[in-house]
N, C-alpha and C positions, 0 to 999 in steps of 0.2 A: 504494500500500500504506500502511498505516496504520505506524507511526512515532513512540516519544517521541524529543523533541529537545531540547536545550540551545541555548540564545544567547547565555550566559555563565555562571559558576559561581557558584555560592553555596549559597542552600537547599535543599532537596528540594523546593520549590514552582517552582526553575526549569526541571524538567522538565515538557515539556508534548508532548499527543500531536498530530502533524500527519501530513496527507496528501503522502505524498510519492513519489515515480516510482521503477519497480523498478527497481534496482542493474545498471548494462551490468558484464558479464563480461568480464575478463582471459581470454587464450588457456589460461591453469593455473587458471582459477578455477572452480569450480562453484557452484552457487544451490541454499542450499537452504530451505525453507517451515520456518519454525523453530516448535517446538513445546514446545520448554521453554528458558528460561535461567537462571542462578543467578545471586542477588545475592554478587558477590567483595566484597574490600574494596577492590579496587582500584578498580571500578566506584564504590564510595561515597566517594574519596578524589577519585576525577578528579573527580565532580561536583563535591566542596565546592571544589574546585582549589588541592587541595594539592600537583600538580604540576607548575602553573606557569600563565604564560598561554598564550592559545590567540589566534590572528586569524586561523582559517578557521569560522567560524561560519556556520549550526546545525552541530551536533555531535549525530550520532546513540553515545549511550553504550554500555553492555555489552561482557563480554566473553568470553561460553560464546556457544554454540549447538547444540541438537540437535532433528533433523528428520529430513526426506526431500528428495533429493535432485530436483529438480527440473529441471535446464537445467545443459546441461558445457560450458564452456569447448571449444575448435576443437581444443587441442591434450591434452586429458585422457583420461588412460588407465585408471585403477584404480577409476572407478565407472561407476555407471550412473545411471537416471532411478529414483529408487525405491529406490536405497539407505539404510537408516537410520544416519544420520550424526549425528556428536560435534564438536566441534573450541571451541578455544578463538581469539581474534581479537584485535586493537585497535581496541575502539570495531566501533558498527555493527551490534552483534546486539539491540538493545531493538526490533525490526522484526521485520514479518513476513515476510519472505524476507533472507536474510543471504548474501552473497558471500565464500567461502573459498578460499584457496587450496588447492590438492590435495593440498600435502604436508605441510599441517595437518589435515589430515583424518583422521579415525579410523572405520571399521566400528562400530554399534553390535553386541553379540553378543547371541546373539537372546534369551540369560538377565537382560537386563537392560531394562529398562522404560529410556524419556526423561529421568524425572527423577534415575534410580541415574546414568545416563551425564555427564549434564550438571556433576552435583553434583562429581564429580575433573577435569571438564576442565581447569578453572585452580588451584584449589589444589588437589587431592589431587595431580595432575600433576606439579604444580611439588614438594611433597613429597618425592614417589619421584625426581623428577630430580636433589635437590639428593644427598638419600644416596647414590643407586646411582651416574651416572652424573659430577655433578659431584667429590664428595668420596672416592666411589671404596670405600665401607664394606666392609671385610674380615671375615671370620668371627673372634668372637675380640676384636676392638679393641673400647676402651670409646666411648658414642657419647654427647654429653649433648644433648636435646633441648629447645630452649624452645617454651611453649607443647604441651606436648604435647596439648591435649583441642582445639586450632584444627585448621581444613582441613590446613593446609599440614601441622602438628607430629604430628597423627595419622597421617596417610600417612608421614610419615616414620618413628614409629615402626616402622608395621607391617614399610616397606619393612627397616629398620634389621636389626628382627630375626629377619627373614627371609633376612638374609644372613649371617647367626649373629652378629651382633653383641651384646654385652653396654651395654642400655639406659638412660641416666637422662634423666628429662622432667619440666620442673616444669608445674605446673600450679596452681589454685586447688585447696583441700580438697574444695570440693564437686564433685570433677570427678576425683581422686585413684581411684578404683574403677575411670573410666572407661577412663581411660589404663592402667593396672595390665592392664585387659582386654583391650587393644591390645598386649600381651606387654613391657612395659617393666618391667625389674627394679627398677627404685628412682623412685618419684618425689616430689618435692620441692616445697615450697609456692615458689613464685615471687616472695610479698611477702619470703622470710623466708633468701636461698639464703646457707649459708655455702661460700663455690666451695673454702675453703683445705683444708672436712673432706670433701671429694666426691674422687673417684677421680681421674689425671692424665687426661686425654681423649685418645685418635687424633683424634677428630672431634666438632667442638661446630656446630650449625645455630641460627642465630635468624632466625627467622624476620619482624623487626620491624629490628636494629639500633643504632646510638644508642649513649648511655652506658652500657648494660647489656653493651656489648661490652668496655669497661676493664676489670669486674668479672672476666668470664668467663676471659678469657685468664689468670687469675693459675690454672685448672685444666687450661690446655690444654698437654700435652707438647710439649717442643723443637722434635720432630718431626711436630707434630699440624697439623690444618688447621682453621679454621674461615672455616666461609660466612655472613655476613650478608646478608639480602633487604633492605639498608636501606645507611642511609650509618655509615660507620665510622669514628670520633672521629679527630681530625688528630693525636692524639697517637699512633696504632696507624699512621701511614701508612708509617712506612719497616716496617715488621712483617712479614714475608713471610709469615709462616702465615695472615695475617689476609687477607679479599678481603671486596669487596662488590660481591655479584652480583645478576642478572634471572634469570627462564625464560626458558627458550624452547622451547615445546612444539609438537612438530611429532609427525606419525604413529606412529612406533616409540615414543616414552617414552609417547602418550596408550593407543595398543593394549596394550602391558603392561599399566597399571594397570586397562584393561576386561577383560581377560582373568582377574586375579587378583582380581575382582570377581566376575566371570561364574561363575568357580569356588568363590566363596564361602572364601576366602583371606583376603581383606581386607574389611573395610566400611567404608560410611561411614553417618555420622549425616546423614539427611535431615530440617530441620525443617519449617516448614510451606511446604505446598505451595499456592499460591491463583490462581487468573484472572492473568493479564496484562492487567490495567489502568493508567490512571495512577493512581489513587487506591492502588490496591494496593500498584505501586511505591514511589510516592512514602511508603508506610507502610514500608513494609519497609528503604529506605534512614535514613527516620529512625532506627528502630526500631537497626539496625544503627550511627548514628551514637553512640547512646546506650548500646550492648555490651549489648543486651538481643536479639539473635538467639541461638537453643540451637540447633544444627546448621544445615546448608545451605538456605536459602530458595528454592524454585524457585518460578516462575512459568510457568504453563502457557496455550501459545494454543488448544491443540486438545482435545476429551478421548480422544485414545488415547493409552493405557496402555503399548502393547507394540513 
């Protein structure tokens, strides 16, 4: 099967496509013909290798996939050959057939095309997991979101205030309409945030981390919690409201958010959608190095739609 690969990190030019043997299956794993993947940032960060070194080399990258289900695992029960499947992975889906385990696996719903599915696998995902399931968001509590107009911050709005929560999301001005539409009561430019005149927070999400986490806590409640997707300053570490955490998306948190998709509850910003190429790729990553992607990038190996 055809394959881009890494042999070490750096530019976007050290991705390159190779031929290489289909993926033997795990007893819980299924194979499935991938058909669309989105570029994360995570994808663009592991290439540049900004999270550390590697010495199992080549390195098949990505980390969506959505297809059909082709070949189960000896001991898999909840699909079949032909099912249209989501899942998000570590590494391994920049290929044409992708090995998942099963209970990362999600149904696509038949309301939703390849690239709507793919596009939440990793960040809208992780979104909805940090509010609902990790932070626990109550109808009522104030919620402050960073990044509201990114994958992860817009899912999290929606998820936010849909669990009645009362919203704030900063974001850039030109992007202030967008988030607003995403039902967020208040949001705030992000060069410019005074945290001392914003409401006390139950729950603050950043989505990013870092020094911007010293700022934020001077708005978060005694009793509030905040999550960082990043690392959190040594001066916050005896801080118990503060944590810095990962996803981890498996079945149940990815089928939610296709479902409140499916239903046209939530959406997402799909940007452009082009061939699975390397040339492509390797646009698209730069493209994204430089904070010049406007919505989720998909790349498509097949042309069905549905």
């Amino acid at each position: 099967m055809q394959a881009v690969q890494i042999n070490q990190f750096g530019s976007v030019d050290v991705m390159e496509m190779a031929e290489v043997a289909l993926p033997n299956l795990g007893d819980h794993q299924v194979l499935v013909q991938n058909y669309a993947v989105a570029i994360d940032p995570y994808d663009v960060k592991y290439v540049a290798g900004v999270f550390g070194p590697n010495d199992k080399w080549p390195v098949i990258p990505g980390s969506s996939v959505a297809g059909r289900v082709t070949a189960l695992g000896a001991l898999v029960q909840d699909f079949k050959v032909g099912d249209r499947v989501v899942a998000t992975r570590h590494l391994k889906t920049y290929a044409e057939f992708v090995p998942v385990a099963e209970k990362a696996l999600a149904k696509i719903p038949a309301q939703l095309n390849y690239e709507e599915a793919v596009a939440v696998a990793l960040g809208g995902a992780t979104g909805y997991q940090m509010i609902a399931e990790r932070l626990k968001v109550q109808a009522g509590e104030q919620v402050l979101i960073q990044g509201g107009a990114g994958q992860v911050g817009a899912m999290a709005v929606q998820a936010a205030v849909a669990l009645g929560a009362e919203v704030t999301a900063t974001a850039s001005p030109k992007n202030f309409a967008q988030v607003q539409a995403l039902g967020a009561t208040r949001v705030v430019d992000y060069h410019a945030v005074d945290y001392q005149q914003l409401p006390a927070f139950d729950a603050i999400l950043d989505p990013i981390g870092g020094a911007s986490v010293i700022q934020e806590i001077i708005s978060l409640k005694p009793t509030g919690h905040l999550l960082a997707l990043g690392p959190v300053p040594a001066a916050l570490a005896d801080d118990t409201r503060v944590e810095s955490t990962y996803s981890q998306i498996l079945r149940p948190t990815l089928a939610t958010v296709l479902d409140y998709l499916a239903q046209k509850k939530w959406q997402v910003q799909i940007g452009q959608v082009v061939p699975f190429t390397l040339a492509n790729l390797q646009e698209q990553h730069r493209l994204a190095r430089t904070n010049q992607l406007v919505g989720k990038s998909i790349l498509t190996f097949q042309p069905e739609k549905s």
